[in-house]
C-alpha positions as a Python dict, from the first residue, in 0.01 Angstrom:
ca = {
    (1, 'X'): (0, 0, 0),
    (2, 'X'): (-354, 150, -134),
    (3, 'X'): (-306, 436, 61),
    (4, 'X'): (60, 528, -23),
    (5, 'X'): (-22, 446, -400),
    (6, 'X'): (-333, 705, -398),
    (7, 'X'): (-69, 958, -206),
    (8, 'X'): (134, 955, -491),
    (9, 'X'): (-169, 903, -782),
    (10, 'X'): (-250, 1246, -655),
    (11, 'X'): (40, 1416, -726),
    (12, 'X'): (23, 1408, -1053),
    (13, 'X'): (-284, 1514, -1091),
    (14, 'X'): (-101, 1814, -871),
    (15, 'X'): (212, 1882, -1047),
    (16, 'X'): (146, 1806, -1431),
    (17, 'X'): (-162, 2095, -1388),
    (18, 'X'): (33, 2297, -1191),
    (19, 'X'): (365, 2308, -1440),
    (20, 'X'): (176, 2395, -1766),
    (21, 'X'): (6, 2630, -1487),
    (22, 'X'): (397, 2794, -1449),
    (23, 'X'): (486, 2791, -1811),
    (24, 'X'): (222, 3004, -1919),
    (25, 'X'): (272, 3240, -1617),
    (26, 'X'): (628, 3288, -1669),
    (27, 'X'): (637, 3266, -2020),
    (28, 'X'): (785, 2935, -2077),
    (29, 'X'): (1108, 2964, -1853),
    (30, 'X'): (1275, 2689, -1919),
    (31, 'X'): (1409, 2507, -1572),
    (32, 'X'): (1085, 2495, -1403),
    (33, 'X'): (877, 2450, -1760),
    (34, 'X'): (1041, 2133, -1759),
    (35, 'X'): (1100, 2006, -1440),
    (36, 'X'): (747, 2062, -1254),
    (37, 'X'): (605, 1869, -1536),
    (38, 'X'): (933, 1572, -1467),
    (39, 'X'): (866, 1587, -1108),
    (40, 'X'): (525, 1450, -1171),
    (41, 'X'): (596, 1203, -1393),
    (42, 'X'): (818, 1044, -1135),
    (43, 'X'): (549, 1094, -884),
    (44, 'X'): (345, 892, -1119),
    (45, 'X'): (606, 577, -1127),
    (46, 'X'): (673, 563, -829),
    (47, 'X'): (291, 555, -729),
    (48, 'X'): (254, 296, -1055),
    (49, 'X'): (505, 87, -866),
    (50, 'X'): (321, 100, -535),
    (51, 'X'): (-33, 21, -685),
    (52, 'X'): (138, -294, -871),
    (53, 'X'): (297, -376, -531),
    (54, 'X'): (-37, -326, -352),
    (55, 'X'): (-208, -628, -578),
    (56, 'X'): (93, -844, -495),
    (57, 'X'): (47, -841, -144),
    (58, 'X'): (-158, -926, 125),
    (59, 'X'): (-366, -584, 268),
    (60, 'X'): (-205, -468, 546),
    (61, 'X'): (-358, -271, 925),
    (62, 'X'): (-315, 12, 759),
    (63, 'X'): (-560, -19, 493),
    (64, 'X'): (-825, -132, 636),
    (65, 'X'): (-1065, 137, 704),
    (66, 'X'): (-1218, 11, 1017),
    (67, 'X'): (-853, -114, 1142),
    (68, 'X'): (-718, -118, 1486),
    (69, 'X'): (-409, -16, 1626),
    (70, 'X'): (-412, -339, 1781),
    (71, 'X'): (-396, -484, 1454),
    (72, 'X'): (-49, -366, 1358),
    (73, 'X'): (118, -543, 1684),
    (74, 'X'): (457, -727, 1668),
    (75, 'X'): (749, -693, 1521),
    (76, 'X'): (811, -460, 1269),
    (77, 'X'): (1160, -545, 1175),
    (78, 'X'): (1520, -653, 1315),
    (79, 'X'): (1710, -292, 1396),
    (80, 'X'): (2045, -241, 1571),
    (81, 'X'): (1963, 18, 1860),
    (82, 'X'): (2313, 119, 1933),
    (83, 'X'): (2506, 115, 1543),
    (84, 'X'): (2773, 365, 1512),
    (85, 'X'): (2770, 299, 1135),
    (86, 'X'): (2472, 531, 1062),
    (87, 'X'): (2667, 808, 1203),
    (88, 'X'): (2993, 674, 962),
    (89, 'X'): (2759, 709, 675),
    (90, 'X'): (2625, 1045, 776),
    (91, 'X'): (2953, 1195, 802),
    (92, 'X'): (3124, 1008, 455),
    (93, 'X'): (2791, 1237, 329),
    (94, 'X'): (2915, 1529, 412),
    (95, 'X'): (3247, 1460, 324),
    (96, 'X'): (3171, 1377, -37),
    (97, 'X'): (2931, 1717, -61),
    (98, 'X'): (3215, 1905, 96),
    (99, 'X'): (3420, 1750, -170),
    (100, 'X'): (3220, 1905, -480),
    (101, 'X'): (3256, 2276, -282),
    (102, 'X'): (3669, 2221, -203),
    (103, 'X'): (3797, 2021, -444),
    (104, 'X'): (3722, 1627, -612),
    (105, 'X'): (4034, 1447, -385),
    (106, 'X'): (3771, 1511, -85),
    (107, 'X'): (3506, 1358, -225),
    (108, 'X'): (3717, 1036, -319),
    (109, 'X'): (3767, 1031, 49),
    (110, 'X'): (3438, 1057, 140),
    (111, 'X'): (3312, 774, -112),
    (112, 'X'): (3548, 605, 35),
    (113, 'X'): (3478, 626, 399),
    (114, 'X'): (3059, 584, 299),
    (115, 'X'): (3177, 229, 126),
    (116, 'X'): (3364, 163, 452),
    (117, 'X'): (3046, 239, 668),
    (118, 'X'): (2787, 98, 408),
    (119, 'X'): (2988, -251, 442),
    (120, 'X'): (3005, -203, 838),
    (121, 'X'): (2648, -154, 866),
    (122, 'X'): (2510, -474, 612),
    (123, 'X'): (2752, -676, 785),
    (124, 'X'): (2691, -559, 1119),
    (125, 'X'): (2558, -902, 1263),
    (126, 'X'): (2685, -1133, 1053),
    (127, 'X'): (2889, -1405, 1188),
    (128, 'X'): (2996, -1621, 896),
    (129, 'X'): (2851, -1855, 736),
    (130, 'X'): (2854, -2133, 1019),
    (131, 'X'): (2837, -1947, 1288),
    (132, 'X'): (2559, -2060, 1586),
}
């Protein structure tokens, strides 16, 4: 988590500079005066909450300097290769940003449908509580 935490370290030392950087240029225009200098403070917390994350845990393949790629062997995780729900979500999406360019009733739908497919996909290998 070293590495991801520098990643985003970095950025603020990227956008902070660079937003007082647009300010003066275009005389203190007011969207991107503001939001450049925004963008970089959330840069910053999220790579606060990555270095605090990095002491918690155990260091990982990836940052050792001198690791192997034989190092980073297993499993990675528990992933359903043939879920439909993905696509579900993916289309309650674009339902509910279709919704804010037709009217608000679509977007209820869409919500809708994405709570549908959220629920679908969580639940997607559950058997109950006593199942075997």
């Amino acid at each position: 988590m070293k590495l991801e935490a520098k990643l985003f370290l970095y950025g603020v030392l990227f956008f902070v500079p660079v937003g007082l950087i647009y300010a003066w240029w275009s005389d203190g225009e007011p969207v991107g005066t503001v939001g450049i200098p925004l963008v970089g403070g959330l840069v910053g917390m999220i790579g606060a909450y990555f270095a605090l994350l990095a002491r918690r845990i155990d260091a990982r393949p990836e940052d050792d300097e001198y690791g192997e790629i034989e190092q980073g062997a297993g499993d990675q995780g528990v992933f359903s290769p043939w879920s439909w729900w993905p696509l579900v979500i993916g289309a309650a999406s674009a339902v509910v940003f279709a919704g804010l360019a037709v009217g608000f009733w679509l977007s209820f739908i869409g919500i809708l449908l994405g709570v549908i497919g959220l629920i679908g996909w969580v639940f997607e290998f559950s058997r109950g509580q006593h199942a075997h």
